[in-house]
C-alpha positions as CSV (number, residue, x, y, z in Angstrom):
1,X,-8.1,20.0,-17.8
2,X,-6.9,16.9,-17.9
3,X,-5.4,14.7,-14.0
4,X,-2.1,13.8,-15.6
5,X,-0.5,10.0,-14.2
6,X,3.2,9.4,-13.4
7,X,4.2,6.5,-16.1
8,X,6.7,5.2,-13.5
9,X,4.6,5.1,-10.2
10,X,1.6,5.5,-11.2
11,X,0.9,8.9,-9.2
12,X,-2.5,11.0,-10.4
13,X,-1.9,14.2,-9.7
14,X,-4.1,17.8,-9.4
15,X,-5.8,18.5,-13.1
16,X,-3.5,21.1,-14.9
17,X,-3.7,22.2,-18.6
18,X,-0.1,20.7,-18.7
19,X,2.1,18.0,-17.3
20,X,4.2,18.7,-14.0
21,X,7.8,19.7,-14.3
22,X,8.7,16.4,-12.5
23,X,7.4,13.6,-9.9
24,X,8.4,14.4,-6.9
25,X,7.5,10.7,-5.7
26,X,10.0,9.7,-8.2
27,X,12.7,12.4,-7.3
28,X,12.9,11.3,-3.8
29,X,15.9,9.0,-2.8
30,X,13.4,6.1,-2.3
31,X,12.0,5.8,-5.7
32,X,13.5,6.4,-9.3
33,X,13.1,8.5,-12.3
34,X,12.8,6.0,-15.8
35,X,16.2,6.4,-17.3
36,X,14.1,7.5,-20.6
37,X,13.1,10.8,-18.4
38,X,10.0,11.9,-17.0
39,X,7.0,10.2,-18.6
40,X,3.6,11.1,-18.5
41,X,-0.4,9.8,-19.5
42,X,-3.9,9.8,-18.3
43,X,-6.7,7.5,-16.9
44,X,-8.4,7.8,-20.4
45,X,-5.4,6.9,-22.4
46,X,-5.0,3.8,-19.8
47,X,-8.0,2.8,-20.2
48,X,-7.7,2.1,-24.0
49,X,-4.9,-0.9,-23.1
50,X,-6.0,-1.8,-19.9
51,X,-7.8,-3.2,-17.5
52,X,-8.2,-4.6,-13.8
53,X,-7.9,-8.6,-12.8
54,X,-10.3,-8.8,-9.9
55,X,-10.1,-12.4,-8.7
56,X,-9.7,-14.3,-5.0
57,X,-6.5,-13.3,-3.3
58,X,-7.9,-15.5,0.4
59,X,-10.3,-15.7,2.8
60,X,-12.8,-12.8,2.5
61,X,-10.2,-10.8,0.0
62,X,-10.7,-9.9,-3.2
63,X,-7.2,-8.8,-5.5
64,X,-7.4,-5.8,-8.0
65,X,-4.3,-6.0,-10.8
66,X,-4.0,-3.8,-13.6
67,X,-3.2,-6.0,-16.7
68,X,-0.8,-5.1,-18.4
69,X,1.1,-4.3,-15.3
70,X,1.5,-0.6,-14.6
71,X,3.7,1.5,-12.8
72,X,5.1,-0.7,-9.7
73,X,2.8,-3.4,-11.0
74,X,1.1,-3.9,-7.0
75,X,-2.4,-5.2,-6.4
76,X,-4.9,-3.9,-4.2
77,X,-7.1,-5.2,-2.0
78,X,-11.3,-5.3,-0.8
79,X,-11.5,-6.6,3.1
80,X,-15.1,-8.1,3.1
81,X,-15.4,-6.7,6.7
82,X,-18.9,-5.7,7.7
83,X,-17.6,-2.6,6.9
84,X,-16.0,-3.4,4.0
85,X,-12.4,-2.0,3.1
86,X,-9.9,-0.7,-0.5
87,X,-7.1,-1.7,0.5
88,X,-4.4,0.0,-0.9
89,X,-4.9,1.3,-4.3
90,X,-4.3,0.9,-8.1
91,X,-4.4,3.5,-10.6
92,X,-6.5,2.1,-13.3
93,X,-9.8,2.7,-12.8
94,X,-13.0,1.9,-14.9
95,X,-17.1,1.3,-14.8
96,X,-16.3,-3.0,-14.7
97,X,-14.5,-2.7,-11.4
98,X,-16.5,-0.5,-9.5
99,X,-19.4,-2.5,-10.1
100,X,-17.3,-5.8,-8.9
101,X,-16.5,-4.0,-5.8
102,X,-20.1,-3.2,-5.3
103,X,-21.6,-7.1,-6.2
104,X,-18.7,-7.5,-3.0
105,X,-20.6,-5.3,-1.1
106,X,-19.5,-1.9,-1.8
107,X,-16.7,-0.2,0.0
108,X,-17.2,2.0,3.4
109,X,-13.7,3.0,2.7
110,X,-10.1,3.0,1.6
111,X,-7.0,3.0,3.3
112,X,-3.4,3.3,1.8
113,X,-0.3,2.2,3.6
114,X,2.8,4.8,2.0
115,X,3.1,7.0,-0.9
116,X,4.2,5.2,-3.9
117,X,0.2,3.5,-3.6
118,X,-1.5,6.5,-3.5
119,X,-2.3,6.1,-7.3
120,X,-5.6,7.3,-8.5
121,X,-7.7,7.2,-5.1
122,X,-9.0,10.3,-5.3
123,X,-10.7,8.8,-8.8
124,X,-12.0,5.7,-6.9
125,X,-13.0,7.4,-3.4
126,X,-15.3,9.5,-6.4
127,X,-16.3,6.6,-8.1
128,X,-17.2,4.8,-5.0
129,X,-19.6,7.1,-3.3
130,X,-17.0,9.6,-2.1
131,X,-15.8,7.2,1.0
132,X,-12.9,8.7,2.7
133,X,-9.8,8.0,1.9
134,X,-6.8,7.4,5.1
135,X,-3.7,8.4,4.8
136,X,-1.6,9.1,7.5
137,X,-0.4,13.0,8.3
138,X,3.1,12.2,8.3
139,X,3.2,11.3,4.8
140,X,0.8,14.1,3.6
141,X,3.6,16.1,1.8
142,X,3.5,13.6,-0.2
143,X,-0.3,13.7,-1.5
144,X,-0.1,15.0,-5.2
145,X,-3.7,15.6,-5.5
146,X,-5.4,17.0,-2.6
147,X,-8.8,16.4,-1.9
148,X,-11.4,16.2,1.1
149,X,-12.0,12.6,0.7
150,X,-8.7,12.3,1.8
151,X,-8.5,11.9,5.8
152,X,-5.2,12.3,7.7
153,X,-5.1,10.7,10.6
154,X,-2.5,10.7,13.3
155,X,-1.1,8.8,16.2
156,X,0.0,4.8,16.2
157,X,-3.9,3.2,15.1
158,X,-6.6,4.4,13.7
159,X,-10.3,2.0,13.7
160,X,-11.4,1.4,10.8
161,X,-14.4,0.0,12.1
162,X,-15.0,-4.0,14.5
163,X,-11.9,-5.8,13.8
164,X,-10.2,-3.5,11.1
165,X,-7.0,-1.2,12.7
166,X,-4.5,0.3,11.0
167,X,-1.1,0.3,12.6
168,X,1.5,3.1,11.7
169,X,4.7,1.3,11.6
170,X,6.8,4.0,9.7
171,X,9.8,1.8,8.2
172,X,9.3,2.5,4.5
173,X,8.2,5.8,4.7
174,X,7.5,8.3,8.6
175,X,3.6,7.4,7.8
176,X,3.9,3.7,6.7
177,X,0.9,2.0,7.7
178,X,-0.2,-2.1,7.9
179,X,-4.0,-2.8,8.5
180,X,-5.3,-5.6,10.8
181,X,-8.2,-7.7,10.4
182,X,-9.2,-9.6,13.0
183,X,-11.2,-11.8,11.9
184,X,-9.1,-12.4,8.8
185,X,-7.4,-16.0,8.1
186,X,-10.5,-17.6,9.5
187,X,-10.7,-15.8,12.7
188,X,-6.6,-16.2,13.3
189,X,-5.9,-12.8,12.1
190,X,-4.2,-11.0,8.7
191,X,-2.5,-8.9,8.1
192,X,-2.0,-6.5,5.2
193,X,1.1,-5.0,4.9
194,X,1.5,-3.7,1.4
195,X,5.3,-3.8,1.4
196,X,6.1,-2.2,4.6
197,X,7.1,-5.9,6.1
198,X,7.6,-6.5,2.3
199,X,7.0,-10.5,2.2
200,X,10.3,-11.9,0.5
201,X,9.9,-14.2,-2.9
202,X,10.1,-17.2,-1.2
203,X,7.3,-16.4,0.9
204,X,9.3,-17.4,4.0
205,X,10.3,-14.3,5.3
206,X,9.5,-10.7,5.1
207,X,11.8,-7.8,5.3
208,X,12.1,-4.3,5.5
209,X,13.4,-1.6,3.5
210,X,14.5,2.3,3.3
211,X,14.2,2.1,-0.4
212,X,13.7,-1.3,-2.3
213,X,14.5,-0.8,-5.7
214,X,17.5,1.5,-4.4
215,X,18.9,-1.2,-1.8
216,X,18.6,1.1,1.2
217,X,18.4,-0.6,4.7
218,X,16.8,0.6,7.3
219,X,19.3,0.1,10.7
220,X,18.2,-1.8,14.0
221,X,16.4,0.5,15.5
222,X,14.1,1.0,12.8
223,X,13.7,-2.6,12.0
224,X,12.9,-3.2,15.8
225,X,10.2,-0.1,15.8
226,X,8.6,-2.1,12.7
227,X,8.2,-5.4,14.0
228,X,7.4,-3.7,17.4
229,X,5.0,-1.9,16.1
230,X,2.9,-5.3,14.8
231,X,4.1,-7.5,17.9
232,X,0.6,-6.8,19.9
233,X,-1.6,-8.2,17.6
234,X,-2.6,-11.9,16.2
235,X,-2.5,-13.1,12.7
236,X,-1.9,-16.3,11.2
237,X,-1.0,-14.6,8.0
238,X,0.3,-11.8,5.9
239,X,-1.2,-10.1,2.6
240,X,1.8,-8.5,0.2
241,X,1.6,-5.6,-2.4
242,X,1.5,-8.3,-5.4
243,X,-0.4,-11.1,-6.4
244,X,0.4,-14.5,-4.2
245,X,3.0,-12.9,-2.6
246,X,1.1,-13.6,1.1
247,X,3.0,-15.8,4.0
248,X,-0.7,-18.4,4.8
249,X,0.7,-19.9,8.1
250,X,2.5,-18.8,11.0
251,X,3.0,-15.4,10.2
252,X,3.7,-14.1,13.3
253,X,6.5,-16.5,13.8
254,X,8.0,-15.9,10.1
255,X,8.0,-11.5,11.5
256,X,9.8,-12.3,14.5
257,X,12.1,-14.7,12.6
258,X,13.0,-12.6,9.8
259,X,13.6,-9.7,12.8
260,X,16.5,-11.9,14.3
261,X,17.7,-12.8,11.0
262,X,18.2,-9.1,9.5
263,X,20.0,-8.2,12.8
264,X,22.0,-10.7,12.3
265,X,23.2,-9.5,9.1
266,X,24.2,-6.0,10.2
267,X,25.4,-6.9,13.0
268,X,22.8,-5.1,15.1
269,X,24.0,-1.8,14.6
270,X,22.3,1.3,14.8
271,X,22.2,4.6,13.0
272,X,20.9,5.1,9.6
273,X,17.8,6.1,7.9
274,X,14.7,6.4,9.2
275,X,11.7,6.5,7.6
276,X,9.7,6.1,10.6
């Protein structure tokens, strides 16, 4: 039986002989049904029209981009660590990428930082040697195809190995999670951030968001928890969800910045959503 794929985000979900009654990723308040309905395919009918762009995304990270964009269109990411990392995820998967990722020196494992990128992992944490596959338990209602690749860890960090932590920073989603490299940016620290400190299109700024394509806020004390949550740790710069959407200087600056700035704007009130 076939995995069937959510057309609009991109969502693999448990095989079944036919398509769900719905997405739920898409039902929630955060994310949208297409206004055509509920659409569905498979890896093998993506396959015929598309493919992955693997190319240089900085220092010691490698982008992966479905072309023709797919679903929400974002780019993942391998962290040439010395264990090396997936991060975040795509849904396209085929024989030409995985053997990239291994001339790059293979993957140990793949982390994902909310739902909406969960995507096909299951397919690649196959592909790839059956590595695990972190997700963090707050967010594991959201998984549509379970799995025991798929690792749900807890708390506010989890090690991903020397100089790779993932920070749970809630925000977008209760589970949202950023991953730190230490030794990224040439030794002065990146940070990957998918777009839980979404980086803004002028690449000055980052903000933070309930729901982006619904224009939900988060309030003050959610947007403080967020920043708070990255304050302990270096980095000269920030890694997006899409291609060359990356802050290369000064990052930490440009978070704590774009914090004042947002408060600001509402005033500093609290009260709200919370994802987090």
């Amino acid at each position: 039986m076939p995995h069937f794929v959510c057309v609009t985000c991109g969502t693999q979900f448990a095989e079944s002989a036919a398509p769900p009654a719905g997405c739920p990723i898409c039902e929630d308040e955060r994310q949208w049904v297409r206004w055509e309905g509920q659409a569905w395919t498979t890896l093998d009918e993506l396959r015929r029209d598309h493919a992955n762009r693997i190319a240089p995304e900085g220092p010691g990270l490698t982008g992966i981009g479905t072309e023709p964009a797919f679903a929400i269109g974002q780019r993942a990411l391998h962290v040439a660590a010395p264990a090396p990392v997936l991060w975040d995820c795509v849904t396209v998967l085929d024989d030409a990428s995985v053997r990239r990722l291994q001339a790059l020196g293979g993957v140990t494992a793949i982390a994902i930082s909310h739902p909406h990128y969960y995507s096909a992992c299951v397919e690649w944490s196959r592909a790839l040697g059956g590595v695990p596959v972190y997700l963090h338990a707050a967010d594991r209602e959201w998984v549509m195809r379970p799995d025991d690749a798929l690792v749900f860890w807890e708390g506010e960090t989890q090690s991903l190995g020397e100089g790779l932590t993932l920070i749970r920073t809630g925000g977008h989603f209760a589970g949202g999670t950023v991953l730190h490299w230490a030794a990224g940016a040439g030794g002065g620290g990146a940070l990957l951030t998918g777009d839980l400190l979404q980086v803004t299109q002028d690449r000055r700024w980052i903000s933070v968001m309930y729901s982006y394509p619904n224009l939900i806020p988060v309030d003050a004390d959610t947007l403080r928890r967020v920043t708070g949550a990255v304050a302990p740790y270096r980095f000269e710069q920030i890694y997006g969800a899409w291609w060359g959407r990356n802050i290369l200087a000064d990052a930490e600056a440009v978070v704590r910045r774009s914090a004042e700035r947002y408060l600001r704007a509402i005033g500093g009130a609290a009260g709200g959503r919370d994802g987090g």
